[in-house]
C-alpha positions as CSV (number, residue, x, y, z in Angstrom):
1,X,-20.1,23.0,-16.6
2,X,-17.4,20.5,-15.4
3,X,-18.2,19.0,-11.7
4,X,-14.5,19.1,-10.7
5,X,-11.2,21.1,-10.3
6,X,-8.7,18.3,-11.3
7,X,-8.7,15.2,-13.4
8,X,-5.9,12.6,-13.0
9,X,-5.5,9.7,-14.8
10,X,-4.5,6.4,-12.8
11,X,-3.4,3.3,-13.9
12,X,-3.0,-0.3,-12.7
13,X,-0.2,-2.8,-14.1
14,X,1.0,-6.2,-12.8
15,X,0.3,-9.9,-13.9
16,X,-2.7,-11.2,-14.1
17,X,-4.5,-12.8,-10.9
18,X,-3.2,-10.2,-8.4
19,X,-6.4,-8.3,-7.8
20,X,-6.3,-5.5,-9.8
21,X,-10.1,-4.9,-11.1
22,X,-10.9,-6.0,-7.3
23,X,-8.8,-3.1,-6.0
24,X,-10.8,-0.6,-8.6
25,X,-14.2,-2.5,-7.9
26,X,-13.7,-2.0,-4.3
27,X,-12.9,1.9,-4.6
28,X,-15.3,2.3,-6.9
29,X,-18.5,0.2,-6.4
30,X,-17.9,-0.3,-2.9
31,X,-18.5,-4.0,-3.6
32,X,-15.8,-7.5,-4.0
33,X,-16.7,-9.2,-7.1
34,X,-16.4,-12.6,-6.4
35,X,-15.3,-15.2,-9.3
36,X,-13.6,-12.0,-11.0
37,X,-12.4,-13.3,-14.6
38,X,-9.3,-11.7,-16.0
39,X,-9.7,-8.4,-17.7
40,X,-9.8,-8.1,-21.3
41,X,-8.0,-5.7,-22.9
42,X,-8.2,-2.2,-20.5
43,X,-11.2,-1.5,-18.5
44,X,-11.8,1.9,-16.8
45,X,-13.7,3.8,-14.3
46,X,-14.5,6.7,-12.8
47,X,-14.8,8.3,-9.0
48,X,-15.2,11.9,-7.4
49,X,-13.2,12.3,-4.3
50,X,-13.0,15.2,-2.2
51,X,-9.3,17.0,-1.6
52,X,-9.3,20.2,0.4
53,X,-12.8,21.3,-0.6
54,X,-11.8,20.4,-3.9
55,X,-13.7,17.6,-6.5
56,X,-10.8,15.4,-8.1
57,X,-12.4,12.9,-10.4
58,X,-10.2,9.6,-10.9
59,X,-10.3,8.0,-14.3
60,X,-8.9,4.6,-13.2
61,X,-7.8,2.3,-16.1
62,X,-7.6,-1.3,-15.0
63,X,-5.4,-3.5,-17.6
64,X,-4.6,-6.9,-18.6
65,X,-2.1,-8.7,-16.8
66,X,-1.3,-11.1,-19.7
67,X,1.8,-11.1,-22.1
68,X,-1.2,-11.0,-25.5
69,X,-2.6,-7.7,-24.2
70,X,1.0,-5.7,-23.2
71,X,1.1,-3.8,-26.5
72,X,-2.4,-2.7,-25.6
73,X,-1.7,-1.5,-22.4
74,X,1.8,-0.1,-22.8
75,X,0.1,2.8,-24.5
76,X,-1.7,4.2,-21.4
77,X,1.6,4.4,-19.6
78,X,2.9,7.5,-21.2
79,X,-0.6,9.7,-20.3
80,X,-0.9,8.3,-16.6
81,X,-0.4,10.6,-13.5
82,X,0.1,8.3,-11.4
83,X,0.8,3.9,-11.9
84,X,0.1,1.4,-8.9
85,X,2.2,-1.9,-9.8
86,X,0.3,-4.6,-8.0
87,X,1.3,-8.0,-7.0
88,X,0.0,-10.6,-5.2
89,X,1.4,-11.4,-1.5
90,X,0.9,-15.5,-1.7
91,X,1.8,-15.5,-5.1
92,X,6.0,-15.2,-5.7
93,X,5.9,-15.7,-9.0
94,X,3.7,-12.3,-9.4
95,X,6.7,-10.4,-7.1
96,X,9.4,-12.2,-9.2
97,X,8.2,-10.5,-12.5
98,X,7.9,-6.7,-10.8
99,X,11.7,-5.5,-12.2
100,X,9.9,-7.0,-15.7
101,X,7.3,-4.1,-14.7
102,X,9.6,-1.9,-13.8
103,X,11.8,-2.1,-17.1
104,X,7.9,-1.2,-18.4
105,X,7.2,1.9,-16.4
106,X,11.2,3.2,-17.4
107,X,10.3,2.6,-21.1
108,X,6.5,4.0,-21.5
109,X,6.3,6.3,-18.6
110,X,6.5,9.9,-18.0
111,X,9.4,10.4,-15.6
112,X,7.2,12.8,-13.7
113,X,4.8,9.5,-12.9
114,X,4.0,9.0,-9.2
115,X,4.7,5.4,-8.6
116,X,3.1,3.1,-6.2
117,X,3.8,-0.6,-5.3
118,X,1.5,-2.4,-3.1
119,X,0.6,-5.9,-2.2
120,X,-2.8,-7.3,-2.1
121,X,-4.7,-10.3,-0.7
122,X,-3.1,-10.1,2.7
123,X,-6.3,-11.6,3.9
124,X,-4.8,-14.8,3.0
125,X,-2.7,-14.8,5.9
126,X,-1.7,-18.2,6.1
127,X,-0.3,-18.2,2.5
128,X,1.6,-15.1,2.3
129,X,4.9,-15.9,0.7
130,X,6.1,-12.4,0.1
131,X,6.7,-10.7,3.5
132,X,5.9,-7.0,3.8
133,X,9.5,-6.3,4.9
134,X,10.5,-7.6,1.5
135,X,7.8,-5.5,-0.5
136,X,8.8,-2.1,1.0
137,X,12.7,-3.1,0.2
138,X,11.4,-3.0,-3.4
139,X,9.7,-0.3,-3.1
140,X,12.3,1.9,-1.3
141,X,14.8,0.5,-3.9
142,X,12.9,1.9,-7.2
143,X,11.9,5.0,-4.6
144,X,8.2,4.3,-5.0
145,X,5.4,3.9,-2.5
146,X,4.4,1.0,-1.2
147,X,1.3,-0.4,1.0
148,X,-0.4,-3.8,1.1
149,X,-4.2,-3.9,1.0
150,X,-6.8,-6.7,0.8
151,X,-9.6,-6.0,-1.9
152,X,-11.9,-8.8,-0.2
153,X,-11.7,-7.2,2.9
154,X,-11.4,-3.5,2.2
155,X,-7.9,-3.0,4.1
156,X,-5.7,0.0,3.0
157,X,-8.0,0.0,-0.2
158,X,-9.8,3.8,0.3
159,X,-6.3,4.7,1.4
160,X,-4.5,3.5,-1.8
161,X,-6.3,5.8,-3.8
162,X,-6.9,8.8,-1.7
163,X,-3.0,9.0,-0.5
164,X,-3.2,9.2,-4.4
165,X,-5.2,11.9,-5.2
166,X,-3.9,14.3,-2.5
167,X,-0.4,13.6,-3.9
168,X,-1.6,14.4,-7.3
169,X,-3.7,17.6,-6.3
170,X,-0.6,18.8,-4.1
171,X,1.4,18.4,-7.2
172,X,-1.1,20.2,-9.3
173,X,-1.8,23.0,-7.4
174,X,2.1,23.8,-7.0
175,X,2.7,24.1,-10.4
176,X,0.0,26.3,-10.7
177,X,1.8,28.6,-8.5
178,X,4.6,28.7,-10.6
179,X,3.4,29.4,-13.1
180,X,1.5,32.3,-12.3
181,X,4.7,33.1,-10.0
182,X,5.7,36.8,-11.3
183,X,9.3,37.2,-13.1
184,X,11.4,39.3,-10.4
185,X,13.7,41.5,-12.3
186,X,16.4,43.9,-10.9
187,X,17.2,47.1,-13.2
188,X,20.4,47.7,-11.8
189,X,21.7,44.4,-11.9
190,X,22.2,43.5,-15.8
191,X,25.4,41.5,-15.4
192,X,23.5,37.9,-15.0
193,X,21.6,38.5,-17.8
194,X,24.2,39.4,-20.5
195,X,26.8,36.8,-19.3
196,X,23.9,34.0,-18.5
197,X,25.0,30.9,-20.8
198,X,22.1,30.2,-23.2
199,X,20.3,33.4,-22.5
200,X,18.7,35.2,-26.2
201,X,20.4,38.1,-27.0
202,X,18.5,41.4,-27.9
């Protein structure tokens, strides 16, 4: 018997170096891997949260920031429920190639995705480049979400993904309303239906 009510795939993009596999570590394990090497290919794990008395598990694909792995990844855009675009706050280069990332998510994306920008390492205060009035113009501008967090220290990290999940469970639970919504239909009013454009005929 399954041990949750929702599944929701989420998945993290951006160039290599910004702290992606931290982010997940930290959700996940609780834990900052220090010395993290780059990510291979997709990596991927898992974590039951809570939402309104409800168990939503998180399957949490982590993938390869370099150019040699984006066919790879590209595929797990399409199947995502929700995509955080991460970059790295003392690193302008990493914000410089988000509308690369963007054309990315446009091309391989469902258009239902729910979107999420955030900037990470904001520990590092003394060599932020990027400042957070910048990220959130980015953010606004491609209407996503946006919130900087620091892996290392745990800011914003729990809130990230949580944010996520009751977003996700909000949405899922209101299309299961309509679809068990009943069809009204009015007897005495048959007008709509026989001049309705694109309507079957009987």
């Amino acid at each position: 018997m399954e041990d949750y009510k929702y599944l929701f795939k989420v998945v993290l993009i951006g160039e290599a170096g910004v702290g992606k596999t931290c982010l997940v570590r930290r959700f996940t394990q609780g834990l900052f891997p220090p010395g993290q090497g780059a990510t291979i290919g997709v990596d991927f794990m898992i974590k039951t949260v809570e939402v309104d008395g409800e168990k939503v598990k998180l399957q949490i694909w982590d993938t390869a920031g370099q150019e040699r792995f984006r066919s790879i990844t590209q595929s797990y855009y399409h199947s995502a429920n929700a995509l955080i675009l991460v970059y790295d706050v003392c690193c302008q280069q990493s914000f410089d190639s988000l509308p690369m990332w963007i054309e990315e998510i446009e091309k391989y994306a469902s258009t239902q995705v729910y979107s999420y920008l955030v900037g990470n390492k904001i520990d590092q205060i003394n060599q932020i480049e990027i400042p957070q009035s910048i990220g959130q113009q980015f953010a606004d501008r491609y209407e996503m979400k946006f919130l900087e967090t620091s892996a290392k220290e745990a800011d914003n990290v729990d809130k990230l993904f949580f944010d996520i999940a009751h977003r996700l469970t909000a949405q899922a639970k209101q299309q299961e309303l309509e679809v068990d919504k009943p069809v009204s239909f009015n007897a005495n009013n048959t007008t709509n239906i026989s001049n309705c454009s694109g309507c079957l005929k009987f």
